[in-house]
C-alpha positions as semicolon CSV with decimal commas, in nm:
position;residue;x (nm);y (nm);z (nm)
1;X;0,000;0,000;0,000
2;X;0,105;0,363;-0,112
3;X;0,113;0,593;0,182
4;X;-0,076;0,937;0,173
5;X;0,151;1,232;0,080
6;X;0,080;1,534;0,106
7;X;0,037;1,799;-0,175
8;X;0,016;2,142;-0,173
9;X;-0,315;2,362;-0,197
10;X;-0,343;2,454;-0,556
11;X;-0,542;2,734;-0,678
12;X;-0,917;2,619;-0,780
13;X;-1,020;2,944;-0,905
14;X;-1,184;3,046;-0,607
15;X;-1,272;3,434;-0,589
16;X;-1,318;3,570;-0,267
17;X;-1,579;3,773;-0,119
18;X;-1,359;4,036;0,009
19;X;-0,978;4,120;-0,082
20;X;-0,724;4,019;0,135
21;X;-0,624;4,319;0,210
22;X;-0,956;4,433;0,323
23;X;-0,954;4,204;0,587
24;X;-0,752;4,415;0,796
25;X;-0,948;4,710;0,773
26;X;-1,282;4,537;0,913
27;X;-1,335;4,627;1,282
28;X;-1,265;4,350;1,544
29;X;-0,971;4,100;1,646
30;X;-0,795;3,887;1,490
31;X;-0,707;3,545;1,659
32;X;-0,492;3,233;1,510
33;X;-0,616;2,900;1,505
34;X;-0,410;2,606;1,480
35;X;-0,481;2,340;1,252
36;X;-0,809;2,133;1,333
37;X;-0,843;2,444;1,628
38;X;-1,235;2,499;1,690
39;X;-1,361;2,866;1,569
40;X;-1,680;2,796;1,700
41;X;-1,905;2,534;1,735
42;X;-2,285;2,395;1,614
43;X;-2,520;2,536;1,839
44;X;-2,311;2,825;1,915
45;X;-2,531;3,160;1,909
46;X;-2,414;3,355;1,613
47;X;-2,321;3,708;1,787
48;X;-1,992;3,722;1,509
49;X;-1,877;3,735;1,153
50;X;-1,591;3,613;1,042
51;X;-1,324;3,729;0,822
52;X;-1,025;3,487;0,700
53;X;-0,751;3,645;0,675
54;X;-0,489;3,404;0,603
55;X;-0,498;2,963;0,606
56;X;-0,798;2,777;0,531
57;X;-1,120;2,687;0,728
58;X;-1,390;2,406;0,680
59;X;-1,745;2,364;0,883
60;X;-1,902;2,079;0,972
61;X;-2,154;1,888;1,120
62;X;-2,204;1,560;1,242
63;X;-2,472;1,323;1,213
64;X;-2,620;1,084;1,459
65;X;-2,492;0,806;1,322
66;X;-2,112;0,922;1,326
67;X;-2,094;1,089;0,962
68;X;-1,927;1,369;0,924
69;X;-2,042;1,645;0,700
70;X;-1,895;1,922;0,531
71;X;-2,094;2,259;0,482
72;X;-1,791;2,447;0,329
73;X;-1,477;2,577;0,262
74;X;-1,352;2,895;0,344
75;X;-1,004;3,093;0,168
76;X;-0,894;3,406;0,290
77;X;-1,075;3,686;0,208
78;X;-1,404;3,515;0,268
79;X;-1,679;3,589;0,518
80;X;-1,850;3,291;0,727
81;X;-2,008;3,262;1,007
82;X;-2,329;3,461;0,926
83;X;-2,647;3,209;0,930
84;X;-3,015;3,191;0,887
85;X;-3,104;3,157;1,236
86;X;-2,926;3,286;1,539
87;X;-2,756;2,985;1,621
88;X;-2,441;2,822;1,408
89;X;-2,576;2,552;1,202
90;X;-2,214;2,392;1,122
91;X;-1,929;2,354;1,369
92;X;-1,628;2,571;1,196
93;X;-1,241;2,433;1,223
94;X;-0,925;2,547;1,114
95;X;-0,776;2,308;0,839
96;X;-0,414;2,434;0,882
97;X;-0,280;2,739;1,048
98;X;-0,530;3,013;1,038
99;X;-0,582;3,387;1,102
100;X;-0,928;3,523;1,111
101;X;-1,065;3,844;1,177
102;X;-1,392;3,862;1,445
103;X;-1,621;4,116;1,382
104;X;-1,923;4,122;1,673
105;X;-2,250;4,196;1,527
106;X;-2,368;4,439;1,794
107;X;-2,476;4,754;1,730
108;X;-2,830;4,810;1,636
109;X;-2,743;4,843;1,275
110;X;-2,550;4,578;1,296
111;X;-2,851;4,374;1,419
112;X;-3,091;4,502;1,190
113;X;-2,797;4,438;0,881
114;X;-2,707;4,076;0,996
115;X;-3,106;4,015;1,019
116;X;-3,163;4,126;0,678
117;X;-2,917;3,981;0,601
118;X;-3,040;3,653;0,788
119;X;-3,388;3,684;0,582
120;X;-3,212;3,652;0,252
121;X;-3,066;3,368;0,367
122;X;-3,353;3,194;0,457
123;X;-3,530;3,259;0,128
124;X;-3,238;3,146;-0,044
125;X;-3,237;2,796;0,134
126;X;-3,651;2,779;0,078
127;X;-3,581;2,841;-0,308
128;X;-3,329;2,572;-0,346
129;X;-3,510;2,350;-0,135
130;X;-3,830;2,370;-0,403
């Protein structure tokens, strides 16, 4: 049997949300995550938005019978985080070393932005789901 090696990330064409560089200029904290390092977790209220600023995260959710599924992948430069409820849906993890940027929905307008934002959402999901 072949062992696993291990290959480099190569570029998939993936365009993200924000610009790097614009990352840093969002309000908020960054914090580093080590690889397979818990952001936050499934069932978590979702009081933040997230902002990766450099490595890669995943989220996930397990099933009751052990299974493990993947909601997404995140690159830097991409927002997560924000959901359709007010709880996290998907459990997110760090997939190597990670930076990412916390930004704590919690002004008013913030609020009011996140749950507009939040209604979209939802009527996204209910049109894929006819």
């Amino acid at each position: 049997m072949t062992p696993l090696r291990h290959a480099p990330v190569q570029n998939v064409g993936h365009a993200p949300l924000l610009p790097v560089g614009d990352c840093f200029s969002l309000p908020g904290v960054v914090l580093s995550y080590a690889q397979s390092e818990q952001i936050y977790a499934e069932g978590d209220r979702a009081h933040f938005l997230y902002a990766l600023v450099a490595g890669a995260v995943r989220t996930v959710r397990h099933s009751s019978d052990g299974r493990r599924q993947v909601g997404a992948f995140y690159y830097p430069g991409d927002l997560f985080g924000l959901e359709v409820d007010e709880q996290h849906a998907f459990t997110a993890e760090a997939m190597c070393p990670a930076q990412v940027r916390s930004v704590r929905l919690g002004s008013a307008e913030d609020r009011a932005i996140a749950q507009a934002a939040r209604r979209e959402l939802a009527r996204a999901h209910d049109h894929l789901a006819m």
